[in-house]
N, C-alpha and C positions, 0 to 999 in steps of 0.2 A: 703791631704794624711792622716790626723787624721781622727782617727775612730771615729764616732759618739759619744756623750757622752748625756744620762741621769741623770736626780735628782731627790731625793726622801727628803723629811723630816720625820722626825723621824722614820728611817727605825728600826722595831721590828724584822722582821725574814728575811731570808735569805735561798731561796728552794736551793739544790744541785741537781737539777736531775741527772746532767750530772755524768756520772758513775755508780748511783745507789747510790747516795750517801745518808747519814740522812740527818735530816733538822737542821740545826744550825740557834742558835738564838744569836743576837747581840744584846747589849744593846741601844735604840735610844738618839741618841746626841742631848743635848739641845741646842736650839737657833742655831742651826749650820744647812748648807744642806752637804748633802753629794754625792761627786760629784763618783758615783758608775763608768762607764765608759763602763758598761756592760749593756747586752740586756735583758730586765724582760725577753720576749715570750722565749726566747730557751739558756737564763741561761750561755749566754757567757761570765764567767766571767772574770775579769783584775786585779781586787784586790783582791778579798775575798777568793778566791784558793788557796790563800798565807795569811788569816787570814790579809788581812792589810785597814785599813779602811784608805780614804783620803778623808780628808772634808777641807772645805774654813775655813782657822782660824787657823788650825794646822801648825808646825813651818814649813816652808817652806825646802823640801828636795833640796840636790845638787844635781845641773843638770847629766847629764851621763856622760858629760867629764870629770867631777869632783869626781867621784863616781861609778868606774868600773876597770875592772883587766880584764887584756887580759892574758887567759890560752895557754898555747903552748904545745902543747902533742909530745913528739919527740921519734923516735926510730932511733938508731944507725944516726945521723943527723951533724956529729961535723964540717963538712965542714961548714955548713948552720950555724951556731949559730954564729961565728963573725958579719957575713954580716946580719942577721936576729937581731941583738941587735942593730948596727947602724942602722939600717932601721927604727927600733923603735922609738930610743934615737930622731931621726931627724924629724921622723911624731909626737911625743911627743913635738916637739919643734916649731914646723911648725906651729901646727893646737892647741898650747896652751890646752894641755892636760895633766889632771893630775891625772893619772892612776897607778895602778901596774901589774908588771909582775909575774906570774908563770910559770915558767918552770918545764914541769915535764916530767923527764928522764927515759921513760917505759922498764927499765933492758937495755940499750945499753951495747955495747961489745966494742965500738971503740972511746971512753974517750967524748962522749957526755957531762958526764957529769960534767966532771973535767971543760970542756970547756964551759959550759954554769957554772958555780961558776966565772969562771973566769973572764969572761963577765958582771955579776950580781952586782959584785964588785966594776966594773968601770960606772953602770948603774946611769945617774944621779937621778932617781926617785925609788921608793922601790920594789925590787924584790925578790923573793922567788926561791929557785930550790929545788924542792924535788927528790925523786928515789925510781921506785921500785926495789925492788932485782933481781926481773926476766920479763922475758917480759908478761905483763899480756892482753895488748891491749889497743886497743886508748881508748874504751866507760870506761875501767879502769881508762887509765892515766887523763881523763875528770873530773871523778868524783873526783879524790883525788882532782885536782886543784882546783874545788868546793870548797873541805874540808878547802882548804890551805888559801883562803882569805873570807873576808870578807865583799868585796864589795854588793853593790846593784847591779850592771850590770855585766856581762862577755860578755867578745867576744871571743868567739872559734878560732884558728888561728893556722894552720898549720904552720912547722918548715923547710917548703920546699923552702916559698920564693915566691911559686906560686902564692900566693895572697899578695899586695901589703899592709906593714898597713898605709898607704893614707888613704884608703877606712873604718879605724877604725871613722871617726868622722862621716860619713854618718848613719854608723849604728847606733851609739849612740842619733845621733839626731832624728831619729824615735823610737829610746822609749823611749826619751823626749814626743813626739807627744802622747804616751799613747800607741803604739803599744806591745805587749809581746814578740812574736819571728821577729827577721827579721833575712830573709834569701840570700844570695846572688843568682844569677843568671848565672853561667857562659857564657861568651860571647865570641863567639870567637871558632875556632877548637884544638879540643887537642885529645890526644888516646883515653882514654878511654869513647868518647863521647856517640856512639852506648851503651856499658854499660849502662851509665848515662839515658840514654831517656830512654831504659828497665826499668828502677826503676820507674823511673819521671813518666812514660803512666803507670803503673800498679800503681801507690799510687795517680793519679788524679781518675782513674779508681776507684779501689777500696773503696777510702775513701772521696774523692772529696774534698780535700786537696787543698788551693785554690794560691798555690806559684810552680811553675814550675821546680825549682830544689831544693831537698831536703841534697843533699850531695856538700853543699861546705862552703864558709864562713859564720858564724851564729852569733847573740845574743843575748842577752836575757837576762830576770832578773835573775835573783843566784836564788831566791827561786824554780824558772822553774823545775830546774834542781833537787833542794834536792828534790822536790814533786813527778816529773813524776820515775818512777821505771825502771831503764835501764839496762837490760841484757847484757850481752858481746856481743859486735860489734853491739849491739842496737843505738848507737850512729847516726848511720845513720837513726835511724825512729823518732827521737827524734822530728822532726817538724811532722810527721806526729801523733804520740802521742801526742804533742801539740793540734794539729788542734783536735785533737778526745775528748778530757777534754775542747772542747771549748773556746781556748787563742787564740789570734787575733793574726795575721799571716802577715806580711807587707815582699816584697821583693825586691832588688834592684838590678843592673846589676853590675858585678865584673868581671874588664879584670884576666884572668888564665893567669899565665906568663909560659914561658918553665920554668922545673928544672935546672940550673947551675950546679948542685953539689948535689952526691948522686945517690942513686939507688931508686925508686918506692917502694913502699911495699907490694902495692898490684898488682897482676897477673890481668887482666880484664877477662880472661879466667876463671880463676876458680870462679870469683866472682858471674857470670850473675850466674848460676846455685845456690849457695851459697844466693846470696843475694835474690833470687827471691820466694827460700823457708822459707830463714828468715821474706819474705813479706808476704806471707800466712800463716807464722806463725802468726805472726802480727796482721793478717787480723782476724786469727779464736780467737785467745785470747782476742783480743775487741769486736766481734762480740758472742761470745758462753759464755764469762763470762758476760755477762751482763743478758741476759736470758736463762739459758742452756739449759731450759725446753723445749722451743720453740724447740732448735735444738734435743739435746736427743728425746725427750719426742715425736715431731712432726715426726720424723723419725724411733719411737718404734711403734707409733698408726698404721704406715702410714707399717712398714713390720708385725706387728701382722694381720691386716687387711688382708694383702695379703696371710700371712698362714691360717685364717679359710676360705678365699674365696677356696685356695685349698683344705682344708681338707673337704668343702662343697660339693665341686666337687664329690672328691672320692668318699664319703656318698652319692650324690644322683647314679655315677654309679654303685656302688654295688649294691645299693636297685634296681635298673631299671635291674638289673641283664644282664649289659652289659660284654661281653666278656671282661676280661681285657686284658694288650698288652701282650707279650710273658714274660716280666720281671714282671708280675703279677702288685700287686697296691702299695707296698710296698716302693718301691722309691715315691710314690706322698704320703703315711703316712706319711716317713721322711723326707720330703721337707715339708708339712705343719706343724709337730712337731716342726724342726729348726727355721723357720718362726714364731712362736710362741713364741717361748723360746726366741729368738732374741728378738723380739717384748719386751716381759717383763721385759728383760736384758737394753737394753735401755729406756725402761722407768724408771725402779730403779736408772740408770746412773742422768737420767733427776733429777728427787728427790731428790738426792744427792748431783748432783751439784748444784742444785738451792739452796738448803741448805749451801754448802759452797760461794756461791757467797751473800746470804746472810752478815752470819758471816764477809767476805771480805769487805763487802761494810760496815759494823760495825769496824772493825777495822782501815779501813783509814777513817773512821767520826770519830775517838778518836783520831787519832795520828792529822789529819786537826785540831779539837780542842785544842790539846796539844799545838801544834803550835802557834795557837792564844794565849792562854794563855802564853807561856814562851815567845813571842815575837818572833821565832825565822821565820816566816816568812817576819820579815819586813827586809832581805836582800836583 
């Protein structure tokens, strides 16, 4: 189930295609190989996206059992937080794992959070609960969790119960293997399934995204997370944004339990429409910032063309001094006018964005470097 791995000695540079990114040079390690884990041809990278070099000699890191924090993102959940901290304390204790907890409380109204402190307290290993003041959203409550530890691995974990944390050592033990994201598989019938496949067939489709469900239990390394850019309720594209910067993608099967306790938070209804635009959002902002020109620009050439084919027309019927129709020529002058100025309008657009997608791709090659430099990708 490990991902192929190459070696390189004294590696000098290091291409970023992926994104559009500059080229960053690393300095070559003496007498060392360096075990990359990435693809030269299409720049898959597992380390170096997170600035972190790992070669044979260097001090040996802690495994993932050792060296990861399980984040729990909860809104109004306080039924679930007793039985969700035993569930923990006891898979912590079962499967010898030496992890921490963050809880983080996204504004509840019904003492979530009193209740998950309280819990925290009597946690035999190190836990955290933070809060926001209002309810800002899970891809929010995600990120603070991020913020709040330090670990090198997280696991994403709902506060519902629905996924059991048994299933926390499997995932860890695949990126041991060298895997970056693993994503769980729901197995099994639950509501909001029909939903779920809607996503799943449009982000195989679209991006060719190579894990079968993209919304359920996750992990990944911390750095994943501070790198990739996640908009509100982005949270759900977060493997497929993975997949798009090229990080290795491993999936595994995860029984869904019913809910005990609590209410759903999300409608299935409102979401299909919701979520399926946020996917073509998705789609055009990986696809249109990378080359904008191609889309503007090939889409300006493609309707100016069209306007002087008509305005050619008009020119040669007048000259041939053909009858014009009863509304004269006048509407085919301002249908080729529009078409033209269209035309030019979208190509400045093209110019323009290609010029900030530039810059773009200049400023996350400085902050990647920054990175390298302050260390702060070796999370």
């Amino acid at each position: 189930m490990a991902p192929p791995r190459e070696t390189a000695k004294d590696l000098v540079e290091v291409r970023f295609r992926a994104s559009g990114l500059r080229m960053l040079t690393i300095q070559p390690v003496e007498n060392e190989q360096i075990k990359t884990g990435w693809h030269w041809r299409d720049c898959r990278t597992r380390r170096y996206c997170a600035g972190v070099a790992d070669y044979e000699g260097a001090p040996a890191e802690a495994s993932a059992r050792r060296n990861f924090a399980v984040i729990i993102p909860a809104f109004n959940e306080r039924e679930n937080v007793a039985p969700l901290f035993r569930a923990l304390a006891l898979a912590f204790e079962t499967h010898d794992l030496a992890g921490e907890l963050v809880f983080v409380d996204d504004g509840s109204t019904d003492g979530t959070f009193e209740a998950a402190e309280a819990e925290a307290r009597q946690f035999a290993g190190p836990a955290t609960v933070v809060r926001h003041g209002r309810n800002l959203g899970k891809t929010e409550a995600i990120l603070r969790g991020v913020q709040a530890t330090t670990r090198r691995f997280v696991v994403l974990l709902d506060a519902d119960l629905q996924y059991a944390p048994d299933d926390i050592p499997r995932f860890l033990d695949l990126l041991d293997q060298g895997w970056d994201v693993v994503a769980g598989r729901k197995v099994g019938a639950y509501a909001k399934q029909a939903v779920s496949g809607i996503y799943n067939w449009l982000a195989i489709r679209l991006f060719g995204v190579t894990v079968r469900d993209g919304n359920s239990m996750k992990a990944c390394r911390r750095a994943l997370l501070l790198e990739i850019p996640l908009r509100h309720n982005w949270h759900r594209f977060f493997v497929v944004l993975a997949h798009m910067r090229g990080y290795r993608l491993a999936e595994i099967d995860v029984a869904l339990h019913p809910r005990v306790a609590g209410v759903a938070k999300f409608d299935s209804r409102g979401r299909i429409l919701g979520g399926v635009g946020d996917l073509i959002v998705v789609w055009l902002a990986l696809r249109v910032s990378t080359k904008p020109m191609h889309v503007f620009g090939g889409i300006g050439l493609v309707t100016f063309g069209v306007g002087a084919v008509v305005g050619l027309i008009t020119l040669a019927l007048r000259a041939a001094n053909v009858l014009p129709p009863p509304i004269g020529y006048r509407p085919l002058v301002g249908l080729a006018a529009l078409l033209l100025l269209v035309g030019i309008t979208l190509f400045a657009m093209g110019i323009i964005a290609e010029l900030v997608a530039i810059l773009h791709a200049e400023i996350e090659s400085l902050r990647r470097e920054l990175r390298i430099r302050t260390g702060a990708g070796a999370s």
